[in-house]
Each structure stands twice: as C-alpha cells, then as structure tokens.
FITORMAR-72551 format. One line per 3 residues: number of its first residue (from 1); for each residue x, y, z of N, C-alpha, C. Coordinates in nm, 2 decimals, always signed. Example, Ala and Ser with C-alpha at 12.3 -4.5 7.8 and 13.67 -1.06 7.14 Angstrom:
! residues 2
1	+1.32,-0.57,+0.78,+1.23,-0.45,+0.78,+1.32,-0.33,+0.78; +1.28,-0.22,+0.71,+1.37,-0.11,+0.71,+1.29,+0.00,+0.79
//
This chain:
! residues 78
1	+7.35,+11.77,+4.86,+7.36,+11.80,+5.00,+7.44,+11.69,+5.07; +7.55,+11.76,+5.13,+7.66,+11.64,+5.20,+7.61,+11.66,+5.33; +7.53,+11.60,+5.40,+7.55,+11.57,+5.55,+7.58,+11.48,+5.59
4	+7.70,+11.51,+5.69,+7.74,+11.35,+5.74,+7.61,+11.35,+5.90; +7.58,+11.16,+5.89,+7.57,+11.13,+5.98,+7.58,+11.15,+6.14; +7.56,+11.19,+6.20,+7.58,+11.18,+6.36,+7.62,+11.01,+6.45
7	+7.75,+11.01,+6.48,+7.77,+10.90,+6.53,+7.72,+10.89,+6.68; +7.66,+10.76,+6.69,+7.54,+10.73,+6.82,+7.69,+10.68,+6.90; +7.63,+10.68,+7.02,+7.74,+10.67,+7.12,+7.66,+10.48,+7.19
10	+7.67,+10.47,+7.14,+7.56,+10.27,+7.20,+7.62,+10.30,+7.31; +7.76,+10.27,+7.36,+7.80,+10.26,+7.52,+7.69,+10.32,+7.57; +7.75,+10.48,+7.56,+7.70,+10.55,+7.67,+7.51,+10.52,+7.67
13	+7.50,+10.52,+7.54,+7.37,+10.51,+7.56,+7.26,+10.36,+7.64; +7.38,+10.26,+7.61,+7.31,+10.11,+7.72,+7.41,+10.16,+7.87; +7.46,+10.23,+7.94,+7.50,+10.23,+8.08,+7.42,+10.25,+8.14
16	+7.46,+10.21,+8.31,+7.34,+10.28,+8.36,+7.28,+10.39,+8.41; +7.40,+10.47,+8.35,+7.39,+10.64,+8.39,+7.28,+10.71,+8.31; +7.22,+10.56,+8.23,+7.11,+10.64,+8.13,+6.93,+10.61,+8.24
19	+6.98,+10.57,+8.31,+6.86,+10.55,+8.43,+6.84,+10.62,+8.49; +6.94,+10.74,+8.48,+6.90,+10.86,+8.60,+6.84,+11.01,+8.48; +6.69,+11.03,+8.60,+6.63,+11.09,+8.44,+6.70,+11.28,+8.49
22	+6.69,+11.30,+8.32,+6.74,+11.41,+8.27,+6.89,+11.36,+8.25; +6.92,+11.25,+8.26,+7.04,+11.25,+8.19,+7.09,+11.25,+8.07; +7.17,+11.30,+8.01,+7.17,+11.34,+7.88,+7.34,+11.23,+7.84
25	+7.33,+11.18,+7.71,+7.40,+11.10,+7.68,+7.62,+11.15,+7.73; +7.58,+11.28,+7.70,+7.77,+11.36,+7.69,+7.77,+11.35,+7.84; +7.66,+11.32,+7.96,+7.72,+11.35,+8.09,+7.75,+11.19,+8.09
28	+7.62,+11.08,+8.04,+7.66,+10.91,+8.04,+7.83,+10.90,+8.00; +7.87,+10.94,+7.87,+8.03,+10.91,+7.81,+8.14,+10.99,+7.91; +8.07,+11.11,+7.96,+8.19,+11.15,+8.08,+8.22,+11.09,+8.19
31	+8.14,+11.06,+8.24,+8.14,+10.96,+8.33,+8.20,+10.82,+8.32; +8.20,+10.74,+8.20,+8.24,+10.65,+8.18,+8.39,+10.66,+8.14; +8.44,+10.75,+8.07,+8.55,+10.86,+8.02,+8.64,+10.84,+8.17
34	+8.55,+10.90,+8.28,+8.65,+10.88,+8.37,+8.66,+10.76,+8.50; +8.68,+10.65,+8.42,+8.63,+10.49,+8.44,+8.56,+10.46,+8.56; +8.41,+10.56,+8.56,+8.33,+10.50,+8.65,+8.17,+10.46,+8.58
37	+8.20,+10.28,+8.60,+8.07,+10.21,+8.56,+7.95,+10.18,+8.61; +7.96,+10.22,+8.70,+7.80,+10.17,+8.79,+7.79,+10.29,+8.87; +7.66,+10.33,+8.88,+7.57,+10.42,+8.97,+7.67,+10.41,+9.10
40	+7.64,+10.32,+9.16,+7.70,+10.35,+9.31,+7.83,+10.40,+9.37; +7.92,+10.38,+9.23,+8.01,+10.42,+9.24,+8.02,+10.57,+9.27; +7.93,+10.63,+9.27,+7.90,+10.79,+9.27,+7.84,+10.80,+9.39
43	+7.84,+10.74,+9.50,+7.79,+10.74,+9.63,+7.87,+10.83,+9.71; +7.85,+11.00,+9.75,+7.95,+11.03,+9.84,+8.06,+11.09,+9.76; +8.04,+11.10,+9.63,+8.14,+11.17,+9.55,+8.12,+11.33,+9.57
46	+8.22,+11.41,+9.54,+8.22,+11.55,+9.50,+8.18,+11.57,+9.35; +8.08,+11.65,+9.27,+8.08,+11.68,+9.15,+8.20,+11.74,+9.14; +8.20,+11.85,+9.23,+8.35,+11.94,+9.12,+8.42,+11.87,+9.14
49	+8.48,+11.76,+9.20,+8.58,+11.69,+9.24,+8.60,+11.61,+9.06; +8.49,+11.56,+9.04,+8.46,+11.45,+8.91,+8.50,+11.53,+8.80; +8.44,+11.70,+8.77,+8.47,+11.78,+8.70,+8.61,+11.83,+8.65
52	+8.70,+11.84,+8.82,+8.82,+11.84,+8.77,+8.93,+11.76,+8.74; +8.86,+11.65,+8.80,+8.89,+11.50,+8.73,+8.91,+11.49,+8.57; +8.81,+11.51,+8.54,+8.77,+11.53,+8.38,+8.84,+11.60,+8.35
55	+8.85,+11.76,+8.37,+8.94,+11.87,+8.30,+9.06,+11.77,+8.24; +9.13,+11.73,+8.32,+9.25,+11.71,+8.31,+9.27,+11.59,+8.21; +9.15,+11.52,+8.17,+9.18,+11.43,+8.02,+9.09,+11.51,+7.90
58	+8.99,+11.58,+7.98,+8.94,+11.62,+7.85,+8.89,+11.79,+7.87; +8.85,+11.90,+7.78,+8.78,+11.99,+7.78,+8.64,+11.96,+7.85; +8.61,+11.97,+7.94,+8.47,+12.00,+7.99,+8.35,+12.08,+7.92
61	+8.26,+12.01,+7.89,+8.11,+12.11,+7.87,+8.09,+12.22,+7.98; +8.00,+12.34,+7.93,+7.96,+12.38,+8.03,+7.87,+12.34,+8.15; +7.77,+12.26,+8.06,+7.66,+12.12,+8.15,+7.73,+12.04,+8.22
64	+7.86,+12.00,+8.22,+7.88,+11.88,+8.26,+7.85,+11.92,+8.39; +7.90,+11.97,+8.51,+7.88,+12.03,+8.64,+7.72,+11.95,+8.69; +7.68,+12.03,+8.58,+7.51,+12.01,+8.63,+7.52,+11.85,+8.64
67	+7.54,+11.76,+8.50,+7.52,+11.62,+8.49,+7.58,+11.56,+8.61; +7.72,+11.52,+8.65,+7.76,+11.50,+8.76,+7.68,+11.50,+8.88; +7.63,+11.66,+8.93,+7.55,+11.64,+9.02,+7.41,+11.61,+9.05
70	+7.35,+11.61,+8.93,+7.24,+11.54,+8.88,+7.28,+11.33,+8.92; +7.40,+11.28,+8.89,+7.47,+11.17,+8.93,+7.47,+11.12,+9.06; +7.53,+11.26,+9.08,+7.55,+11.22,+9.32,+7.44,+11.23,+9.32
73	+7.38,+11.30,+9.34,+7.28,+11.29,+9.41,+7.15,+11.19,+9.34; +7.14,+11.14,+9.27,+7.07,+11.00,+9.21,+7.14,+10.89,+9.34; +7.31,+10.89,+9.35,+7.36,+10.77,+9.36,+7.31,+10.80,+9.52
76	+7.32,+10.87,+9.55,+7.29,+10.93,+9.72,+7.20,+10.88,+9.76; +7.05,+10.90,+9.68,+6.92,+10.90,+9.73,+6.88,+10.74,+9.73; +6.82,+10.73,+9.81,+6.77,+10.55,+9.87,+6.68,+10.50,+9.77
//
C-alpha cells in the first residue's frame, strides 16, 4: 500500500485566523495567501471583495465565501 502522507500546513495552522471558531485550516492559508496577517486587518472588509481578490491568484473553494465571512465578521465583533 503506497499512501502518501498529507502535508500539514504549520503556518496556517499557528496564525491567528485559527482563533476564530469553525475556522478551517484552507480558509487560515487563503487568507494569508492574500497577505493578510492579523485578525484586525479584516475589520470592515468585504468577503466577496477578499474572494475576488483571491480568484485572481488562485482557484477558489467553494467554502471559501463562507470562511472569509465567518473572518469579517469575527474581526467586526467587540
């Protein structure tokens, strides 16, 4: 039996995008993907704004939508 391994993503997995719950590690590396590092930086963002951000370096998940605004609205709330 040849199974390869699954490569862990450590980044995405130590950021702090892993503090906001139900976040799932592929919305952590998108976000970082599109060089934003810290929570707050998502203060007052547009998701689809971030989404079509993304398109344009990489194919998009179908989730990612969700993840993103699962983001704003974390970075929003007090």
């Amino acid at each position: 039996m040849n199974q390869k391994k699954k490569k862990v993503d450590y980044i995405a997995l130590a950021s702090p995008f892993m503090r906001i719950p139900r976040m799932k590690v592929s919305g952590a590396r998108a976000l970082l993907d599109l060089g934003i590092k810290e929570i707050f930086e998502l203060k007052g963002r547009d998701p689809n704004s971030l989404l079509a951000d993304y398109s344009k370096i990489k194919k998009p998940d179908a989730d990612l939508l969700g993840y993103f605004t699962l983001a704003v609205e974390f970075a929003d709330s007090d």
